[in-house]
N, C-alpha and C positions, 0 to 999 in steps of 0.2 A: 214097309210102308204102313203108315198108321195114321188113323183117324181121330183127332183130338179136338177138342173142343174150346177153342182161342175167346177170351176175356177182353174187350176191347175199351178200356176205362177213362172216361172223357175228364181232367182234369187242369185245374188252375195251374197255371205256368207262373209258378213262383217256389223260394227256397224252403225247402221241408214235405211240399207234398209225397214225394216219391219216396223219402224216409218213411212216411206217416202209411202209406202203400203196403210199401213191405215191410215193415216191422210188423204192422195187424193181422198180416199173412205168416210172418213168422210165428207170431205169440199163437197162431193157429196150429204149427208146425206144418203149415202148405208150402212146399218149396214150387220155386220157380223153375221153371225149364226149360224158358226161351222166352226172350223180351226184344222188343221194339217198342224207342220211343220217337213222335212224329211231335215236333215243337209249331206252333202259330203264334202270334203276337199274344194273345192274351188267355190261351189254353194247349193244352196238349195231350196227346192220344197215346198212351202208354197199351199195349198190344201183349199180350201172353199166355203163355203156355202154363199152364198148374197143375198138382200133383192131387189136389181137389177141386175141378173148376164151380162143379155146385155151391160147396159150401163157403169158399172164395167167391163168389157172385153175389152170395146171400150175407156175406160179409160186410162188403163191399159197397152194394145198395139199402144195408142197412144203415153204413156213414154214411148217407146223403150223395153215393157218387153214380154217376151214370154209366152202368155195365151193357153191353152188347155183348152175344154172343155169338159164333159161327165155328164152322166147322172149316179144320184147315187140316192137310196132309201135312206128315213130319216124315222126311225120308232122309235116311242113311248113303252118304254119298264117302266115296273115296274122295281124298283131301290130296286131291292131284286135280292139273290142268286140264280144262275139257270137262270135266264131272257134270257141270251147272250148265254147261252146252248141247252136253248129249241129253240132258234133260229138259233143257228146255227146248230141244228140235222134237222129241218125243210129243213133248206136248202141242206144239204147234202144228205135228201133222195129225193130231188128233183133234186138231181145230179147237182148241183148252186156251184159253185168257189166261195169265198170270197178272192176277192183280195186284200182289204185290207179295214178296217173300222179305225172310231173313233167316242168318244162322249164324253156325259156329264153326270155328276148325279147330279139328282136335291136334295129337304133335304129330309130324311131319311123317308120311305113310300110313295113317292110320284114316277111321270113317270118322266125319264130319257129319252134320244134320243140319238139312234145310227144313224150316218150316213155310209152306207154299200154301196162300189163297186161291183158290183159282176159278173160274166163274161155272163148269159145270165138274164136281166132285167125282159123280158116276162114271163120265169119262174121260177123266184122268185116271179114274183107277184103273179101267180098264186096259187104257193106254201104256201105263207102266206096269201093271199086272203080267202084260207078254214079255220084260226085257227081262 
């Protein structure tokens, strides 16, 4: 489990932004390492993980775009049934919000990674710290 530091990028909901995103990020050589994107009618919240989240924030707000940042758990899950259940019964007997997750699966048997918001950080770690 790990502690990282989530980029949360408020932008116009139109064709090219999210090329114009990560190309700037790339000519940076900052790779991405987990994304979420949340669409509204006339904007949207592109959510991520980085391999610089400083210098990508400082990027970022220097094009004129609006960066939040927060801190979000990145945990290693086996990519079998149940995984995202025993963890999230973990959390709810530790009385822990998920406000809002996303991830990946890797190939078939192998760890997977959720990236999880959750509303008190402290103890969730602790909470998954004992399994």
């Amino acid at each position: 489990m790990k502690v990282h530091k989530q980029l949360s990028i408020f932008l116009e909901n139109k064709p090219g932004t999210l090329a114009r995103v990560s190309g700037a990020l790339a000519a940076r050589r900052i790779n991405i390492l987990g994304l979420s994107i949340m669409d509204a009618v006339d904007h949207g919240v592109v959510r991520m993980v980085v391999s610089n989240p400083v210098q990508a924030a400082h990027l970022l707000g220097e094009g004129g775009m609006m960066v939040v940042e927060s801190d979000v758990l990145a945990l290693d899950l086996p990519d079998k049934p149940g995984a995202l259940a025993r963890l999230a019964e973990k959390l709810s007997k530790a009385r822990v919000n998920i406000e809002y997750a996303y991830g990946t699966t890797g190939r078939a048997g192998s760890k997977s990674q959720v990236i999880v918001k959750v509303d008190n950080l402290q103890r969730a770690r602790r909470a998954l710290g004992r399994s």
